[in-house]
MARRO-436646 format. One record per atom (N, C-alpha, C, O): x, y, z. Coordinates in steps of 0.2 Angstrom, whole numbers, plus 5000, padded with zeros to 4 digits. Layout:
! residues N
XYZ;...
***
This chain:
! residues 308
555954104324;556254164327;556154154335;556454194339;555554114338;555454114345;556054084347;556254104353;556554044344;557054034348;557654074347;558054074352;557754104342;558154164344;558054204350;558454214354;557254244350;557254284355;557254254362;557254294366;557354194364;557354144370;558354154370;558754164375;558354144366;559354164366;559554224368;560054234372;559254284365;559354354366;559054354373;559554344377;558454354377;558354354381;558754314388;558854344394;558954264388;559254224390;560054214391;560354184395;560254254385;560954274385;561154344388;561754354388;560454394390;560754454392;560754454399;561054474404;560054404400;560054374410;560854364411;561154394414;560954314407;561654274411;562154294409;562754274411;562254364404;562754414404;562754444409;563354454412;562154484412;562254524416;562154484424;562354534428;562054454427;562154404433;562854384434;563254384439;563054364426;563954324427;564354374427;564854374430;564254434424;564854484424;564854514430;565354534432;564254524433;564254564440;564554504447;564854534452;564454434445;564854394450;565454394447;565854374451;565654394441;566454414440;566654464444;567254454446;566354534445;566554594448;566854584455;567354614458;566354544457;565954524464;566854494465;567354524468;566954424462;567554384462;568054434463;568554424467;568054484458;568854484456;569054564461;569654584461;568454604465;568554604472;568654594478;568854634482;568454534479;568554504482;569254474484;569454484490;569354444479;570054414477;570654484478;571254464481;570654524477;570754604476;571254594484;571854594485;570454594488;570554614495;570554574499;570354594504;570754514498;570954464501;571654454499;571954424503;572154474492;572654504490;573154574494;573754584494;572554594498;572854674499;572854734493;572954794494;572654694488;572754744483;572454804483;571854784485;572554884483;572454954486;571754954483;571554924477;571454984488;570555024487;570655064480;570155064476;571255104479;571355144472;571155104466;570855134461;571455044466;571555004460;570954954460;570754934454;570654924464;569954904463;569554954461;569254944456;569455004463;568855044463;569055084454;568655084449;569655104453;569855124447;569855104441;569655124436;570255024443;570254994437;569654904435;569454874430;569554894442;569354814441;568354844441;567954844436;568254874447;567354894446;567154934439;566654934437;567754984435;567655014431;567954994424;568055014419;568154924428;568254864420;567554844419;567254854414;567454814426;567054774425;566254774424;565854724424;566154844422;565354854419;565354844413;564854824411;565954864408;566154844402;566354774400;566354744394;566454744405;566354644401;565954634397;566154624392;565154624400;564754624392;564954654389;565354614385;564854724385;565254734379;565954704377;566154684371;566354704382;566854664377;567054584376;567554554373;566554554378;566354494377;565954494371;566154474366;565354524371;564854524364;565554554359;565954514356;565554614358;566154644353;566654584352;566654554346;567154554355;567354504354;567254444351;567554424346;566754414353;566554364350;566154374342;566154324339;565854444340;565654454334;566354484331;566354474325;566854504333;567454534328;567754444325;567954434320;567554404331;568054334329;567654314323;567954324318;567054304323;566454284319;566554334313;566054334310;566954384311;567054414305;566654484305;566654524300;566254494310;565654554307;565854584314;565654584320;566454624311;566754684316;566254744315;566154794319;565854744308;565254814312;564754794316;564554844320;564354734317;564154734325;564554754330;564454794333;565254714330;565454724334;565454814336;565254834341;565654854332;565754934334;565054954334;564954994338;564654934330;563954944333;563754954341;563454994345;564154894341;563654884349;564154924355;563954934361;564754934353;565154994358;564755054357;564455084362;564555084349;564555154348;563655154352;563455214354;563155084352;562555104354;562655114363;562255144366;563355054365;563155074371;563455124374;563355124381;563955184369;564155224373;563655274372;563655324376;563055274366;562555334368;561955304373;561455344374;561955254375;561555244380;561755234384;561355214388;562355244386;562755274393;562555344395;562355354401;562655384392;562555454391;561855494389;561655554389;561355434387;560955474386;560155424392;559855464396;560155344390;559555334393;559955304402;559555294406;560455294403;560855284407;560755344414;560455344420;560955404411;560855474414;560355504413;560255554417;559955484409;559355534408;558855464414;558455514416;558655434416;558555374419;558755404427;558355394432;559255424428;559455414437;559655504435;559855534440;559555544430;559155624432;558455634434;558255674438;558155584431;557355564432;557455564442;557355614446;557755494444;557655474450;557855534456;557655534462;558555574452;558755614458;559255694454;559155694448;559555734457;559655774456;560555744455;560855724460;560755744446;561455704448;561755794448;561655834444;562255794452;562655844455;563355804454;563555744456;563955864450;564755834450;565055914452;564855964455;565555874450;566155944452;566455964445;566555934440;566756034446;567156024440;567656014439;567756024433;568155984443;568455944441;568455884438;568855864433;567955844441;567655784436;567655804429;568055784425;567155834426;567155854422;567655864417;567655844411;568255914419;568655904415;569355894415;569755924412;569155824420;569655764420;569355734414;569355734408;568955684422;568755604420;568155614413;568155574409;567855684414;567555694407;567955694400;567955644396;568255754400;568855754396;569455684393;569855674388;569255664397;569655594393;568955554391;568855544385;568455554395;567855504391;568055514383;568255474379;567755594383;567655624376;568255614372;568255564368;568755634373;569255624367;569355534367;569655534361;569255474369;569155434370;568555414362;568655384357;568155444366;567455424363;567655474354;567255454350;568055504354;568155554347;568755524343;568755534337;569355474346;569755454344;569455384341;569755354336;568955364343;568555294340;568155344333;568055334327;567955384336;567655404328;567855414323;567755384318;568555474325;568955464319;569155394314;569155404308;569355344318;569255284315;568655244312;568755204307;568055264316;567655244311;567355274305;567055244301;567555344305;567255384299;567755354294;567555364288;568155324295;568555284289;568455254286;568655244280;567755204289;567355184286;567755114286;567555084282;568155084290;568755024293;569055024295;569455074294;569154994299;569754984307;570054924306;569854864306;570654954304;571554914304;571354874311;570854864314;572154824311;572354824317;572954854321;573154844326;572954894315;573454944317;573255004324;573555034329;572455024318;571955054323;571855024329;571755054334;571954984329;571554934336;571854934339;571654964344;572854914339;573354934342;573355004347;573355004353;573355044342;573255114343;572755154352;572755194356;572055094349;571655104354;571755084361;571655124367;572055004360;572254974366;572855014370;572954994376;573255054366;573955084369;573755134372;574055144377;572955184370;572855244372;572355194379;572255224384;572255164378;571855114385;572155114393;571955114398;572955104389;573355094395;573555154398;573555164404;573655194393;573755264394;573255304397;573355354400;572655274396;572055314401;572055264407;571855284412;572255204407;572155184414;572855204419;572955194425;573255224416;573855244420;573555314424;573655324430;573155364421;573055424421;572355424426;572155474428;572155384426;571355374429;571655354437;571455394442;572155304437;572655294443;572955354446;572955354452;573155394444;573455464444;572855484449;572755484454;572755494445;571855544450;571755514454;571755544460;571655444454;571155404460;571555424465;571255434471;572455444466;572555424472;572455504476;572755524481;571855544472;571755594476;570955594479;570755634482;570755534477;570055534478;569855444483;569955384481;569455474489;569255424492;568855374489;568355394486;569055304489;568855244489;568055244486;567755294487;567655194485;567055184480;566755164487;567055114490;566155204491;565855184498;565655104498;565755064502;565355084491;564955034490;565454964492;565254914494;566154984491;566854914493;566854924499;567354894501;566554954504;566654934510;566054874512;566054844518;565654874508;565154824510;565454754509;565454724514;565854724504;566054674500;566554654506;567054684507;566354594509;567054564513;567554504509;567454454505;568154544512;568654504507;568654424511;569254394509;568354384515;568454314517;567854274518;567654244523;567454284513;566854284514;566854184511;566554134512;567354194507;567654124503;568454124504;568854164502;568654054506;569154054504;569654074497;569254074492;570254084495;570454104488;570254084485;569754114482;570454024484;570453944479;569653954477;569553944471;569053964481;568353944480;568354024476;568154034470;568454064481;568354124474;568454134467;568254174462;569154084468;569354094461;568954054455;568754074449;568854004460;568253934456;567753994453;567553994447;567454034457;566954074456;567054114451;566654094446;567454164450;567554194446;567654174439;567554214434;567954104438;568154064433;567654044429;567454054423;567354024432;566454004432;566154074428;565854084423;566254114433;565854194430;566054204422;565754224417;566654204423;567054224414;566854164411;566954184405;566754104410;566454064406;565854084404;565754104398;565354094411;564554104408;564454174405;563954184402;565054214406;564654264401;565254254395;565254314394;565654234392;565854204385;565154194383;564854234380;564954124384;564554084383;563854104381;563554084376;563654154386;562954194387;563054274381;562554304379;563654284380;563654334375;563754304367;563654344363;563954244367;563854204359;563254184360;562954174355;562854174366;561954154364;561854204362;561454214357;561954274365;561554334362;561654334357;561154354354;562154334355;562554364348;561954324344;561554344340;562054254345;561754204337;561054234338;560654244334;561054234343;559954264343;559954324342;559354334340;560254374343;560354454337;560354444330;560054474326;560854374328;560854394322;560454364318;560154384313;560154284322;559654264319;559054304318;558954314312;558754334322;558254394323;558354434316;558054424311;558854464317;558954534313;559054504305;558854534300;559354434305;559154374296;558554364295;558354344290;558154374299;557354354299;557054404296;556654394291;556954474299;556754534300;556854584295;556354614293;557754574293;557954614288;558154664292;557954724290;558554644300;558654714304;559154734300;559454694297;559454804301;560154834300;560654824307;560454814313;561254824304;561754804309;561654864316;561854854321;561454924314;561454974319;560754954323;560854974329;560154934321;559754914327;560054844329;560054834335;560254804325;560654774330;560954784336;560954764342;561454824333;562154844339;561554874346;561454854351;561054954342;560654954348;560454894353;560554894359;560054824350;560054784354;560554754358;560254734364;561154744358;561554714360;561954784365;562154774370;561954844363;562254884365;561654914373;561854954377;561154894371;560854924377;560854854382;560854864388;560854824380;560754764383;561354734388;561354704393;562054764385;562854754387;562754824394;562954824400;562454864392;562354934397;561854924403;561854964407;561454854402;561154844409;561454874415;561154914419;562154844414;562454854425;562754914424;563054934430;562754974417;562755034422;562255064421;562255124423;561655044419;560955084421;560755034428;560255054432;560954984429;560754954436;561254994443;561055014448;561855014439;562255044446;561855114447;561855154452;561555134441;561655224441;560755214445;560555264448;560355164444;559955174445;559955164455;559555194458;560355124457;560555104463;560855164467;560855154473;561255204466;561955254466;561155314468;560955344473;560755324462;560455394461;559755364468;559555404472;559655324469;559255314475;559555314482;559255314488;560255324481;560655324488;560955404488;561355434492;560755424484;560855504479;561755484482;561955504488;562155444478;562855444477;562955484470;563155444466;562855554467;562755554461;563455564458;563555574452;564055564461;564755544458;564755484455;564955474450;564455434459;564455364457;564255374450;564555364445;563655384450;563155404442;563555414436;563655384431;563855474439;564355504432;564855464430;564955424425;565355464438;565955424436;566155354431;566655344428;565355314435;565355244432;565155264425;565455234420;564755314423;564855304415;565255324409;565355314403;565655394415;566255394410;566755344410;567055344405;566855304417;567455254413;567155204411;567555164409;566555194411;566255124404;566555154398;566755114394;566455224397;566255224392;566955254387;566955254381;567555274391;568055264388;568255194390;568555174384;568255134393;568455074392;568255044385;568555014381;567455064385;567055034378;567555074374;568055044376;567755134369;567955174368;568755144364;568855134358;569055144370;569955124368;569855044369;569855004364;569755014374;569854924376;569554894371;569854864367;568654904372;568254844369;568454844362;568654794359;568254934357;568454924351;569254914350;569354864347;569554934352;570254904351;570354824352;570654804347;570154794356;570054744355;569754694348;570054644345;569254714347;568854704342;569254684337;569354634335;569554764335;570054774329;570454734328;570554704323;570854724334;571354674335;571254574333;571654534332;570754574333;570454534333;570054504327;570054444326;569754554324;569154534319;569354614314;568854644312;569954634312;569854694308;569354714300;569354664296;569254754300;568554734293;568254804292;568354844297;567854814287;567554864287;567054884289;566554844289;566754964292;566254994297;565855044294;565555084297;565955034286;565555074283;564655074284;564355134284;564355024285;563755014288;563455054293;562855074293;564255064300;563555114304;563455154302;562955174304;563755204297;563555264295;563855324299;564055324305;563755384296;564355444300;563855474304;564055514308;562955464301;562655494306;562755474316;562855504321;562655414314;562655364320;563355364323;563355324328;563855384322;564555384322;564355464327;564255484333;564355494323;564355594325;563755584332;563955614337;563255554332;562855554337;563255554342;563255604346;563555484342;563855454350;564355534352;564355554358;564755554346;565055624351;564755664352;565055704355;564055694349;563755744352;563355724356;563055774359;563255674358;562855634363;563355654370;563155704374;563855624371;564255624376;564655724378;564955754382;564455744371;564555814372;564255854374;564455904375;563555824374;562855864376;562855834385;562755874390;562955784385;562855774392;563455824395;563255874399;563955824395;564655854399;564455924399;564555954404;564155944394;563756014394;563456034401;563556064406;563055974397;562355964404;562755984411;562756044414;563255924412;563555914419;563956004420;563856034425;564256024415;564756064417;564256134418;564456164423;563856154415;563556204415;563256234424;563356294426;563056194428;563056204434;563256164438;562856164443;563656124438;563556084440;563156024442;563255994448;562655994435;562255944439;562155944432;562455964427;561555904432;561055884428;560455834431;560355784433;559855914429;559155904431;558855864426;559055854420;558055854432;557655824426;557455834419;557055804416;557655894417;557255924412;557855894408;557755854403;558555914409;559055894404;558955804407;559555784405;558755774408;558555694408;558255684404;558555644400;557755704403;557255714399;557455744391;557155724385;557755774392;558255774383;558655734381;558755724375;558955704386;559255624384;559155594383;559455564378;558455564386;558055534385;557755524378;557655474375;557655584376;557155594371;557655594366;557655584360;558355594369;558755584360;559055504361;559255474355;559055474366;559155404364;558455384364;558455364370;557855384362;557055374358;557355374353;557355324350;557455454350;557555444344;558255414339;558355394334;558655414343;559355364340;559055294341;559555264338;558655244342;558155184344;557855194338;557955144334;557555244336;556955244333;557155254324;556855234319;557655274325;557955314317;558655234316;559055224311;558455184320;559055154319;558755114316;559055084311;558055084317;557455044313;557755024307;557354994303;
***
């Protein structure tokens, strides 16, 4: 077993370093293209927190065990929403608008409600999967829509676009999407090793792999809430969490379709009252204090704890 845990550990490093120099790359590349501040900041930084998951989920849907795979969406979109937020309400006072809310929340949620409905089925078609990935493009058209009302992500003015030439960045970025393929099939074989040893369930699995895929948005949320950026906070987790949502399980389905009766309709019902207690949280005065951190917190403990 010591050598699977050297893989889970070792696979979630080099997941989260290569997905984040992927990001790095493929803004780069972006704006050395000219391609608009709208469409980086919209669609590629807010793809691009969702790579680990859609590299783990992928590679478990190929491998036949499409319920890790939705595992590890449905863990990581309640640790988006619960230790993600509840973690950088701790650090700072996150404040939105309500607009945010019931835009870019609003689509999270029904997002995050149209995957349920599918999993309470207890199997996802590829029809389902289909389905998800079309509602994908249809939120990323609409997410486009908005952006061009809202100024650019502060943090891409730091990033120079000629810092490499193209050719080198591209080498770079190519390199990045290998290492995390590669680094999300070590995680996966050393999850499931672990959990054949253990006698784990697929749902503390997917939590393992699902918190683990959520590093770089509790790394942004943690970085964003020290610079009190608290739009950053929310924003980045609601479009993880509709990309996790429509893209990654759509994906998945498409890829590996089978049955999801394993995670269960409790663990299913969670992730939308998870993501419906926080928008609460957000929408009621705008913000979310420590004290609602603190119940986030304490409901992804107990969704951890109950997943044993």
């Amino acid at each position: 077993m010591a050598v699977d845990i050297v893989r889970v550990v070792a696979g979630l490093v080099i997941l989260v370093i290569a997905a984040d120099r992927l990001v790095l790359s493929a803004v780069r590349i972006a704006k050395v293209l000219d391609v608009s501040a709208i469409i980086i900041g919209a669609v590629i930084v807010g793809f691009g927190t969702s790579v680990p998951e859609f590299v783990v989920s992928a590679v478990a849907a190929s491998d036949g065990n499409l319920e890790l795979a939705m595992s590890n969406v449905v863990a990581s979109n309640i640790a988006n929403v619960t230790l993600v937020l509840g973690v950088a309400a701790l650090m700072a006072l996150i404040t939105t608008r309500t607009a945010v809310i019931r835009r870019e929340g609003l689509l999270m949620l029904a997002s995050v409600t149209l995957l349920a409905a599918f999993l309470l089925t207890g199997s996802v078609s590829r029809i389902a999967g289909a389905v998800l990935l079309a509602a994908m493009v249809g939120a990323l058209f609409i997410l486009l829509r908005w952006s061009r009302d809202e100024d650019a992500p502060a943090d891409l003015d730091t990033i120079d676009a000629d810092k490499n030439p193209l050719a080198v960045e591209a080498v770079y970025g190519l390199v990045a999407l290998v290492a995390t393929m590669v680094a999300g099939r070590v995680l996966l074989d050393g999850v499931v090793g672990i959990g054949a040893e253990l006698g784990l369930g697929v749902v503390f699995m997917g939590v393992v792999t699902g918190v683990g895929t959520s590093l770089p948005e509790l790394s942004a949320a943690v970085s964003a809430a020290r610079r009190k950026q608290t739009d950053i906070v929310l924003g980045n987790v609601l479009g993880s969490n509709t990309f996790n949502s429509l893209g990654v399980a759509g994906l998945a389905a498409v890829i590996g379709p089978g049955e999801v009766g394993g995670l269960g309709a409790p663990v299913v019902v969670l992730m939308v009252a998870a993501a419906l207690a926080a928008g609460v949280f957000a929408y009621t005065q705008q913000r979310i204090s420590k004290l609602e951190g603190l119940i986030l917190l304490a409901v992804f403990a107990g969704f951890a704890v109950l997943s044993l």
